[in-house]
C-alpha positions as CSV (number, residue, x, y, z in Angstrom):
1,X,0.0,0.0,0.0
2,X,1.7,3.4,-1.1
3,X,1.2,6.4,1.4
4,X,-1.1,8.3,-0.6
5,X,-3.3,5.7,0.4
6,X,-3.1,6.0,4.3
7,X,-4.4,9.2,3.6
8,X,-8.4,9.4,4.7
9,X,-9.2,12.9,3.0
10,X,-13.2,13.8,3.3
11,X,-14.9,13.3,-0.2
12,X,-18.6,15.5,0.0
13,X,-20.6,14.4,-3.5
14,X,-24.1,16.7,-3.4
15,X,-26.9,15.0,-5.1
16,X,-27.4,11.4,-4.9
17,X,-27.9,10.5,-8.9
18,X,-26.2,8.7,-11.7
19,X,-23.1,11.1,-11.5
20,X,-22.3,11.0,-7.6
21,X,-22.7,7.1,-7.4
22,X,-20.2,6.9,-10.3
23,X,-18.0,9.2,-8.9
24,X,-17.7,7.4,-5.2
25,X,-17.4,4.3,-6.7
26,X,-14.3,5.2,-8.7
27,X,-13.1,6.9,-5.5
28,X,-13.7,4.0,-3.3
29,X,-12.1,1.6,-5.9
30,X,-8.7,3.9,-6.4
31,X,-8.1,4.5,-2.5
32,X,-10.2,2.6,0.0
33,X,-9.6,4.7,2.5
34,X,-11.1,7.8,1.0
35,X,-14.1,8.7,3.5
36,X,-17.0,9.8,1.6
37,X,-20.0,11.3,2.5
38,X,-23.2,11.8,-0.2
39,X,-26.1,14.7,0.9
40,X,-29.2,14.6,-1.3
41,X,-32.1,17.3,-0.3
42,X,-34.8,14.9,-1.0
43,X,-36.4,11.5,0.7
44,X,-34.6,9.0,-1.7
45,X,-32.0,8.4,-4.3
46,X,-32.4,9.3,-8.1
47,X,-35.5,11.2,-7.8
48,X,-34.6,14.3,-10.3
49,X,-32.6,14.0,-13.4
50,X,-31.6,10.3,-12.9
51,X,-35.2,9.2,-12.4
52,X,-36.7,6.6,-15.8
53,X,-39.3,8.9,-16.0
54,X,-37.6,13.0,-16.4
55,X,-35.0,11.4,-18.9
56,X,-35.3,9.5,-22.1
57,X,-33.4,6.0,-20.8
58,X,-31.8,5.9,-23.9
59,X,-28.2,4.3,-23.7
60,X,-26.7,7.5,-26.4
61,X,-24.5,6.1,-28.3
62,X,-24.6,8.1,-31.6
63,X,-26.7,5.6,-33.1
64,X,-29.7,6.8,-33.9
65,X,-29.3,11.2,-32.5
66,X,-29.3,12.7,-35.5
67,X,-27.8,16.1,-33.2
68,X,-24.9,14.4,-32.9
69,X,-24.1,14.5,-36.7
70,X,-24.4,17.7,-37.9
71,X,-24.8,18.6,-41.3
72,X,-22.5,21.7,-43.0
73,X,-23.8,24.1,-45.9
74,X,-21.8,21.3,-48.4
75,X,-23.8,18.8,-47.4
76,X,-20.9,17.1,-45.8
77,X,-21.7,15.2,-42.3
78,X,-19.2,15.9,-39.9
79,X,-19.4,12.4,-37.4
80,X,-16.4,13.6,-34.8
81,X,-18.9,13.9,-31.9
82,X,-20.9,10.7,-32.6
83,X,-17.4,8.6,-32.5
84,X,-16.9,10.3,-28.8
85,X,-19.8,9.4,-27.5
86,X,-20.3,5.8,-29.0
87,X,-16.3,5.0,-27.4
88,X,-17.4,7.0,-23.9
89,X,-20.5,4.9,-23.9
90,X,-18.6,1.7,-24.6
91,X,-16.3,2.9,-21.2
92,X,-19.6,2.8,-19.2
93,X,-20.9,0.0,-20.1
94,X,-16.7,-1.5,-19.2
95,X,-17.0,-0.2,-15.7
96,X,-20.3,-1.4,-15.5
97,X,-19.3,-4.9,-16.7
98,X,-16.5,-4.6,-14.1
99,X,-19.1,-4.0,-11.3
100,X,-20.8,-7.1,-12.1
101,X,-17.4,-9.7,-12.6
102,X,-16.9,-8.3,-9.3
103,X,-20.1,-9.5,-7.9
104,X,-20.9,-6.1,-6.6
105,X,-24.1,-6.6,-8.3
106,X,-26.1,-9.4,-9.6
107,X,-28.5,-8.5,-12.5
108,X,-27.4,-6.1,-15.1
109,X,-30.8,-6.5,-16.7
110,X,-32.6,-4.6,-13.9
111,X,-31.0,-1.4,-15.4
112,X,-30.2,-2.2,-19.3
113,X,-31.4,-4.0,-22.0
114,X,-30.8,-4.4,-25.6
115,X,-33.2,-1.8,-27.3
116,X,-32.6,-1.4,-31.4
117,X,-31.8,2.4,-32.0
118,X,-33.9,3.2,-35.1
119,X,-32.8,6.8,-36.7
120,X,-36.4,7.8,-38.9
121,X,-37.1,10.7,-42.0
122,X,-39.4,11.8,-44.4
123,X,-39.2,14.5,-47.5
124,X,-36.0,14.2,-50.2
125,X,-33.9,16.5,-48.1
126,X,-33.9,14.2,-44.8
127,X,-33.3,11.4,-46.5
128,X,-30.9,12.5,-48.7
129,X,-29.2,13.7,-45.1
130,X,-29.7,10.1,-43.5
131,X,-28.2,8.6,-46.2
132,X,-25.0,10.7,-46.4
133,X,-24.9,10.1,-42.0
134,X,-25.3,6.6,-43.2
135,X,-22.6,6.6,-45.7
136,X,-20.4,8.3,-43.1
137,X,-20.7,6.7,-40.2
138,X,-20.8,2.9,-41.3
139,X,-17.4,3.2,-42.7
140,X,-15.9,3.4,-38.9
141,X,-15.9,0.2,-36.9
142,X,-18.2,1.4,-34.1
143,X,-21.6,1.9,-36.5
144,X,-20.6,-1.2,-38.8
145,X,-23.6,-2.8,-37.8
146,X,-25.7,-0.1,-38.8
147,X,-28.5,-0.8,-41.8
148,X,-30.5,1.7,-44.2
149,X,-33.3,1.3,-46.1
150,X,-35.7,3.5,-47.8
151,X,-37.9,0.5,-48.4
152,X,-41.6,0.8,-46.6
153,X,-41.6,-2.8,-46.4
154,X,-38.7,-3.5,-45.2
155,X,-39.1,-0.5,-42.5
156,X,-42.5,-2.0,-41.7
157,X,-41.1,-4.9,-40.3
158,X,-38.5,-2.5,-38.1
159,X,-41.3,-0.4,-36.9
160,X,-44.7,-1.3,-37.8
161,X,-46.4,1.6,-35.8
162,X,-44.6,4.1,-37.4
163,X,-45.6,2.6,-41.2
164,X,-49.3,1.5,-40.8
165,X,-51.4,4.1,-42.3
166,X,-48.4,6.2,-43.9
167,X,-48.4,7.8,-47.4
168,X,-47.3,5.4,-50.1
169,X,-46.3,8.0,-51.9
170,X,-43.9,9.7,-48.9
171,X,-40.1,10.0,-49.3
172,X,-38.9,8.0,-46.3
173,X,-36.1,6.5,-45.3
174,X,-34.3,4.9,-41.7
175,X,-31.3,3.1,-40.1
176,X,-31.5,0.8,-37.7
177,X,-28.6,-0.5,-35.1
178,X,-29.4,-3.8,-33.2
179,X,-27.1,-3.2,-30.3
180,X,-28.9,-0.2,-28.9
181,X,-30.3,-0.3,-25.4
182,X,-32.2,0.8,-23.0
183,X,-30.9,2.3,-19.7
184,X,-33.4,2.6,-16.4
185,X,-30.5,5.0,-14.8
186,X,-32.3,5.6,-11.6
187,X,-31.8,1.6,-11.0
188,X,-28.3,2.0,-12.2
189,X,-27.9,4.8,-9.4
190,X,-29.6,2.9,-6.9
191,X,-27.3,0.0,-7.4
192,X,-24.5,1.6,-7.2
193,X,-25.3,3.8,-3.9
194,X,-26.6,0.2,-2.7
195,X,-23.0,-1.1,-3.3
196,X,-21.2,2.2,-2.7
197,X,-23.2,2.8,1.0
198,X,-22.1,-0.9,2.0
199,X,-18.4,-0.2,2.0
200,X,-16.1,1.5,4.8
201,X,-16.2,5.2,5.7
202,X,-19.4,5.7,3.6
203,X,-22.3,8.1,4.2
204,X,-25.1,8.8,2.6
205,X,-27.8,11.4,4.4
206,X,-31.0,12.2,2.8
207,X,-33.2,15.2,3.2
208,X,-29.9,17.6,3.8
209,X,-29.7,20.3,1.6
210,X,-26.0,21.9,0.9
211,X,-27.0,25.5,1.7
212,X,-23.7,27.1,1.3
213,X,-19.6,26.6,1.0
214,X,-16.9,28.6,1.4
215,X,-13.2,27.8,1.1
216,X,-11.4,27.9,4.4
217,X,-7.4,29.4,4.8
218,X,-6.3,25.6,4.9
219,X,-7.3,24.8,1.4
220,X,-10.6,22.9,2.8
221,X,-14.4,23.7,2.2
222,X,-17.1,24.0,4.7
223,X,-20.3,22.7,3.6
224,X,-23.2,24.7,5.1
225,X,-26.3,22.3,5.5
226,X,-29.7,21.7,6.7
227,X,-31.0,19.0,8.2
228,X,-34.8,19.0,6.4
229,X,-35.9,16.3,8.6
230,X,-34.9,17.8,11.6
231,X,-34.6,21.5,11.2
232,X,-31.2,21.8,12.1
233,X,-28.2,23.2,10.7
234,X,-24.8,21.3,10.7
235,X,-22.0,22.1,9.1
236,X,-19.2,19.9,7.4
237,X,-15.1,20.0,6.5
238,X,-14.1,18.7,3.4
239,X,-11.2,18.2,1.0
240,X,-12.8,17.6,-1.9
241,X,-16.5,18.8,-3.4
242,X,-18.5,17.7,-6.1
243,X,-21.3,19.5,-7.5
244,X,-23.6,16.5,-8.8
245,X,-27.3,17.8,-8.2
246,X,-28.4,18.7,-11.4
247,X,-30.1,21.8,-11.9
248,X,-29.3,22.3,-8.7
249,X,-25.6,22.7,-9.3
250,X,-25.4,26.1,-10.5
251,X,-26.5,28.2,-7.7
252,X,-24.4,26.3,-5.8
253,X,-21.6,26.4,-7.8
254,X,-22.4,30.2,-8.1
255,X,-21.9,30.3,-4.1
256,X,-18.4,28.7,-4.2
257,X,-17.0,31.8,-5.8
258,X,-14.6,30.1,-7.4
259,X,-13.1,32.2,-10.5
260,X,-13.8,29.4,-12.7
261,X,-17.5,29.9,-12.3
262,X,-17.4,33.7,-13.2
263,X,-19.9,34.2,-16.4
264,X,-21.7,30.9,-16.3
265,X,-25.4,31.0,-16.0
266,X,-28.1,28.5,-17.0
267,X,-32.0,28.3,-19.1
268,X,-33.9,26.1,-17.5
269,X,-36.1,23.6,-20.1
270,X,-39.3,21.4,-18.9
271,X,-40.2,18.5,-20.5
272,X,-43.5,16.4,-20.8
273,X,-44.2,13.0,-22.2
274,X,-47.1,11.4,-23.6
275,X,-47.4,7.6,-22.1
276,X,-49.0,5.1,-23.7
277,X,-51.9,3.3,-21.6
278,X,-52.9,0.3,-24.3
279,X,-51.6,-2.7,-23.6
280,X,-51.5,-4.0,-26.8
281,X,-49.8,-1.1,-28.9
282,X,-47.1,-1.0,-26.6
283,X,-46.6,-4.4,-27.0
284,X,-46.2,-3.8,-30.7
285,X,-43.2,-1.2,-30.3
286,X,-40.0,-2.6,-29.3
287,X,-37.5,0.2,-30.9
288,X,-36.6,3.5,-29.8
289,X,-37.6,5.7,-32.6
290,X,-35.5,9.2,-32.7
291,X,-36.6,11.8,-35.4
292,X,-35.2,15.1,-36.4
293,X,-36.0,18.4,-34.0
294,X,-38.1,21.1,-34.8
295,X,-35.8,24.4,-35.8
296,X,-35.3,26.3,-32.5
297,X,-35.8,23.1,-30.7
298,X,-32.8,22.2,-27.7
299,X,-31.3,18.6,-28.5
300,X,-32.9,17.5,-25.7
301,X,-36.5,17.7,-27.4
302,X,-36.0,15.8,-30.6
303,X,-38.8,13.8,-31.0
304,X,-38.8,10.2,-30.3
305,X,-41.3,7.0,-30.5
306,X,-39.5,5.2,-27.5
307,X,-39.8,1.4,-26.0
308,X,-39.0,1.9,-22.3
309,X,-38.6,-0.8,-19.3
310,X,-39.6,0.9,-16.0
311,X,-39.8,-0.4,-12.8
312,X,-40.0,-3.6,-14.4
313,X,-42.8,-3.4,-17.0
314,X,-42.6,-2.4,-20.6
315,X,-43.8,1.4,-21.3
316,X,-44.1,3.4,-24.7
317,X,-43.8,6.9,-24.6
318,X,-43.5,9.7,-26.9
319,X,-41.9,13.1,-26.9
320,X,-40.3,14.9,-24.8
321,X,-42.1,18.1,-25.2
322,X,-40.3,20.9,-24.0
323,X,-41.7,23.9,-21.7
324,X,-40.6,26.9,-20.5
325,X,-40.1,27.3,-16.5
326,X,-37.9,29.1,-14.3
327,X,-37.5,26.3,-11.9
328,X,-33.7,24.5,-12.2
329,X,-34.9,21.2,-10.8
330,X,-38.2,19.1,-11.0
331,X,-38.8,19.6,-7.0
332,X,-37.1,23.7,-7.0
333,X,-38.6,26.8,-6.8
334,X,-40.1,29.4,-9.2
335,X,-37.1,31.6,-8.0
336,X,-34.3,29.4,-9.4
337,X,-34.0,32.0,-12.8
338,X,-34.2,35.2,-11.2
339,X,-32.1,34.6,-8.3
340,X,-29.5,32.9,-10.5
341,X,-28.8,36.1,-12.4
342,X,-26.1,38.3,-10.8
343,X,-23.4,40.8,-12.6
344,X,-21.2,38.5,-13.7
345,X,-23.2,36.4,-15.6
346,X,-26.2,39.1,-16.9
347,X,-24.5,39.9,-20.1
348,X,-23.4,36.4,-21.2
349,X,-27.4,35.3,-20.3
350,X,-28.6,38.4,-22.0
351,X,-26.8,38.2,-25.3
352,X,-27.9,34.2,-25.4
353,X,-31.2,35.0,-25.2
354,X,-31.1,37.8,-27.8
355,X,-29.1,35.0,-29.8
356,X,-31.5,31.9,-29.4
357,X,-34.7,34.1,-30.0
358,X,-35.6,31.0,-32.0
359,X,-35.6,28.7,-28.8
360,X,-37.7,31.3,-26.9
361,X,-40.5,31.3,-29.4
362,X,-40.2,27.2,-29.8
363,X,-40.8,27.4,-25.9
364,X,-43.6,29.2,-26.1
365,X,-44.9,27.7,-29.5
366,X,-44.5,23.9,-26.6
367,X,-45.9,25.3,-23.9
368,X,-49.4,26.6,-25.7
369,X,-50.1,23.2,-27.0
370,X,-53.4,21.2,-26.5
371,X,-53.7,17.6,-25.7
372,X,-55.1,17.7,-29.7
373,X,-51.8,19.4,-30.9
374,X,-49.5,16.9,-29.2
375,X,-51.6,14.1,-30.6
376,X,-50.8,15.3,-34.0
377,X,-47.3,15.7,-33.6
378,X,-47.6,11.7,-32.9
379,X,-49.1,10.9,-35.8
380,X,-46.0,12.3,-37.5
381,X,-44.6,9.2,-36.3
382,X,-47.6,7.1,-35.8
383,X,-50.0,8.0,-38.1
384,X,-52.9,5.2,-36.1
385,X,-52.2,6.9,-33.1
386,X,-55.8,7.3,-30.6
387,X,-55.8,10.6,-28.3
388,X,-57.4,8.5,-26.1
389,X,-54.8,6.0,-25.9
390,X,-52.3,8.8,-24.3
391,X,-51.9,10.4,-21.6
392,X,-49.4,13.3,-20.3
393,X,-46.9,12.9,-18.0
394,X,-44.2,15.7,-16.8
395,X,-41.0,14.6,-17.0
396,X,-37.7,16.1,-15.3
397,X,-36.0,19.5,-15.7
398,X,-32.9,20.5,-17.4
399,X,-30.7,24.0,-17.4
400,X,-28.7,24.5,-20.7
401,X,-25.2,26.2,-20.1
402,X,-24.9,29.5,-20.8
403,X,-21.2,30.2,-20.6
404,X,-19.8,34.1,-21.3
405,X,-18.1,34.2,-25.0
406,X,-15.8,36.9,-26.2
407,X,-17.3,37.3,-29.8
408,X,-21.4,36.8,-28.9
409,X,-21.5,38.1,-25.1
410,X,-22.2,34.7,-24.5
411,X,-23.8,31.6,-25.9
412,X,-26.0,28.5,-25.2
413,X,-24.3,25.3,-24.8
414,X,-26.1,22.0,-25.3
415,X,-23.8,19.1,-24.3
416,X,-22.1,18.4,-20.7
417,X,-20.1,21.3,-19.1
418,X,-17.1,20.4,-16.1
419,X,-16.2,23.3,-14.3
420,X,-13.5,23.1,-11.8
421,X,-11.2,24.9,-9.2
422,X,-7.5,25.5,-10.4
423,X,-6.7,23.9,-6.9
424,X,-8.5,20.6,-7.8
425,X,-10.4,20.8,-4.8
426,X,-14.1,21.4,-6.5
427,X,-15.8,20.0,-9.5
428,X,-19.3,20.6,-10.7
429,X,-21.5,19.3,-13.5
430,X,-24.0,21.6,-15.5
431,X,-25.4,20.5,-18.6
432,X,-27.5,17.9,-20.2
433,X,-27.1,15.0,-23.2
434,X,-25.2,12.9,-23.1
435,X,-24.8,13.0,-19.7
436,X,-25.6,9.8,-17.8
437,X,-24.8,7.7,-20.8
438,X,-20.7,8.8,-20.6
439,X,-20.9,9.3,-16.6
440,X,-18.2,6.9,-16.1
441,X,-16.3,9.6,-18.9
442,X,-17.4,12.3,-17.7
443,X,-16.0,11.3,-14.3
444,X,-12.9,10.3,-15.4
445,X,-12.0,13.5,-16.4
446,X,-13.0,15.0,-13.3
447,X,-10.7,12.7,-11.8
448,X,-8.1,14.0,-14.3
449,X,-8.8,18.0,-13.5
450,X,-8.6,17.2,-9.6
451,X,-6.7,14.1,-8.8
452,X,-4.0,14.9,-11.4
453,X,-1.0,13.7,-9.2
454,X,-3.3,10.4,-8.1
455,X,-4.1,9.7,-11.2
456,X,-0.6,9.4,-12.6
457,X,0.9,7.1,-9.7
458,X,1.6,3.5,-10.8
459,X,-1.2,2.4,-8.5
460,X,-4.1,4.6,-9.3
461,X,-3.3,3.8,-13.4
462,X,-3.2,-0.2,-12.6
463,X,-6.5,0.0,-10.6
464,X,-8.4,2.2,-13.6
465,X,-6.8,-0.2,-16.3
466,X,-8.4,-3.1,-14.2
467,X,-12.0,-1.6,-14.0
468,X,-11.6,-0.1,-17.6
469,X,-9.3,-1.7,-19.8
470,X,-8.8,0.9,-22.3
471,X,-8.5,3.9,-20.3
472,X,-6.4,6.2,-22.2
473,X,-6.7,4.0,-25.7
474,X,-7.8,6.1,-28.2
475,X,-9.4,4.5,-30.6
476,X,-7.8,4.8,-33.5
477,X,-4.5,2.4,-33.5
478,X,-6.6,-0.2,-31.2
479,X,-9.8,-0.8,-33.1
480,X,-9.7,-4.3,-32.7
481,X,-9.2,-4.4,-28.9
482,X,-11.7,-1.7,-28.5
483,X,-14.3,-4.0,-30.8
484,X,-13.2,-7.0,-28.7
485,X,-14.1,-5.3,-25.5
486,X,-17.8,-4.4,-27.0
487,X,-18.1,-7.5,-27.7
488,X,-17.2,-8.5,-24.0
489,X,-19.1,-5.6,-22.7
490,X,-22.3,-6.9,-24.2
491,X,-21.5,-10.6,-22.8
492,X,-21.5,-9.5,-19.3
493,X,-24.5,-7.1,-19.1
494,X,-26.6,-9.8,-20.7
495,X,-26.8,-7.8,-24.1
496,X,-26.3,-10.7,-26.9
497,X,-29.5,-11.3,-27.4
């Protein structure tokens, strides 16, 4: 055992979803001793933006997003960000393969489950645009699975709710990858915490909400916190913070006053599903279905016809239509906007605004819409479709970045945003998609920004190489190792079939 590891430094991870689990357990894994202690504001684990319901459970993998290939004025598709996030997906699903070799949990299928990711178009230009991503993206090892065909037979046996009742005459065209799955990432996050909680020096309190943290002369934070079950305030030392609550991560991040975090503010987006409630339609649908978004539309809304496994029974929903609120999480307050606008960030929100007035009218264009409109925006992509059939359900909350930008004033970010201390001694998440899908990524690299020194010792890189074999492979130069470990990936977490 090397010294760094008789070290028991004080880990605090706020919020108690995907990201945190993920997080402690690659802690736990690299130095045993690390004491760790998780504070989550409400009455159980995963119940924001990990929870099956306020996400779209879809493993990402750049199989069937068509925002992940954009499109330039030459028609040329540009697949760079797809080829990310299919080889951080593959690293999840390593770690996760890990976890279960190591008997630290039983049934992968409680959480994921092989799901065929079906990209869908209509009208000469979208096809001609799906068949150019096709072109481009089955040439690399990762998407040579993939098939296209602009058949309606042959996509009627794909997706038969999407085809019955569709014009003959109607350009259409659709890929489909059989490896896609379906991810249920509040179980994933309660297994993990169920593992994470059983080991040494490892704390999880619910109902305690972080209220405030300031650095201390000695390099350490203290936590401010209230005890919502009790009414009491506490407060708590620690070496090391991470910022994991969603939403809720930007005020809080605003509060650490950490340079890094000058100019960042945040646009909170609803969203709103329409389930399903006949039995036997949604036992007719067993593809996820993604579509192109509406212009104006944030990535997270583009439309999809979606087979879903929740709490163990087989759902179909459609959307996610987006609204506009001023709440940052599912279960804040009507204040979280306003009160997250200060001087530092006013100009950079301002000028985004003024430069997405697009988004702002597609918000308000969602947020107007009748039970009747949303049931025609599903026959788009199930022309059969019954209103009665479907009900609405609200799903979770997410806050697009808005980070301050020389040229603009500042500008709307859609992916996953890591902002840390210079020390090493903070980290927080803001952001949406990808997100859960490339946690153990996204983690990784935090691990990188603030336990640079760990992370290059002999013992830390050995430990990491055991949980995920190619950390640090790029792909390119090791495509058949990194294929090989799909392949593996897919054996463990029950995925084959």
């Amino acid at each position: 055992m090397t010294n760094s590891e008789h070290q028991s430094e004080h880990i605090v991870l706020i919020g108690a979803g995907i990201m945190s689990a993920t997080l402690g357990i690659l802690l736990k894994e690299l130095n045993p001793r690390f004491h760790i202690s998780i504070y989550e504001r409400l009455d159980q684990i995963a119940a924001e933006s990990s929870d099956a319901w306020n996400n779209a459970g879809t493993g990402h993998s750049a199989f069937c997003e068509l925002n992940y290939t954009p499109q330039d004025e030459k028609g040329q598709v540009d697949i760079k960000k797809a080829i990310k996030i299919a080889s951080n997906f593959e690293l999840s699903k390593a770690f996760w393969s890990y976890l279960v070799k190591a008997d630290y949990f039983a049934d992968p299928e409680a959480f994921i489950n092989n799901t065929p990711h079906i990209s869908f178009v209509w009208g000469a230009g979208n096809v001609a645009f799906l068949k150019a991503r096709y072109t481009a993206l089955q040439a690399h090892p990762l998407f040579a699975g993939m098939e296209y065909s602009e058949d309606p037979a042959v996509l009627k046996t794909w997706m038969p709710l999407v085809m019955e009742g569709r014009d003959a005459t109607e350009k259409v065209a659709a890929t489909k990858v059989d490896i896609g799955t379906d991810i249920n990432f509040g179980n994933l996050a309660r297994v993990l915490f169920k593992h994470l909680t059983s080991l040494p020096n490892v704390h999880l309190h619910l109902l305690h909400e972080v209220r405030d943290l300031e650095k201390q002369e000695d390099d350490t934070w203290q936590l401010k916190i209230k005890n919502l079950q009790h009414d009491e305030k506490i407060f708590v030392k620690a070496d090391f913070v991470f910022i994991g609550a969603g939403g809720g991560a930007l005020p809080l991040l605003d509060k650490s006053d950490i340079e890094e975090a000058r100019g960042y503010g945040g646009f909170p987006v609803s969203g709103q599903w329409l389930v399903c409630n006949n039995e036997s339609i949604i036992a007719e649908h067993n593809v996820k279905v993604y579509g192109k978004a509406s212009v104006g539309a944030p990535p997270m809304s583009v439309p999809h016809l979606d087979t879903r496994l929740i709490d163990g029974k087989k759902a179909l929903l459609f959307g996610p239509f987006a609204g506009f609120t001023t709440k940052f999480l599912k279960n804040g307050s009507y204040f979280d906007l306003p009160l997250s606008i200060e001087l530092d960030n006013f100009i950079p929100m301002l000028s985004a605004g003024w430069n997405n007035l697009a988004l702002t009218r597609y918000l308000i264009q969602q947020a107007t819409l009748s039970h009747a409109d949303r049931i025609k925006a599903l026959r788009e992509y199930y022309p059969h479709a019954k209103a009665d059939d479907w009900e609405l359900a609200i799903a979770g909350q997410r806050v697009q970045v808005i980070k301050k930008d020389e040229e603009e004033g500042g500008v709307l970010e859609f992916g996953t945003e890591i902002i840390h201390a210079a020390d090493g001694s903070l980290a927080a998440l803001l952001g949406a998609s990808p997100g859960a899908s490339t946690s153990v990524a996204i983690m990784l690299e935090i691990l990188e920004k603030c336990f640079a020194k760990k992370m290059q010792s002999s013992v830390w890189q050995k430990r990491l190489k055991k949980m995920i074999p190619l950390y640090g492979k790029a792909f390119k130069g090791n495509e058949k190792r990194w294929l090989e470990l799909r392949k593996y990936n897919n054996s463990v977490l029950h995925l084959n079939d």
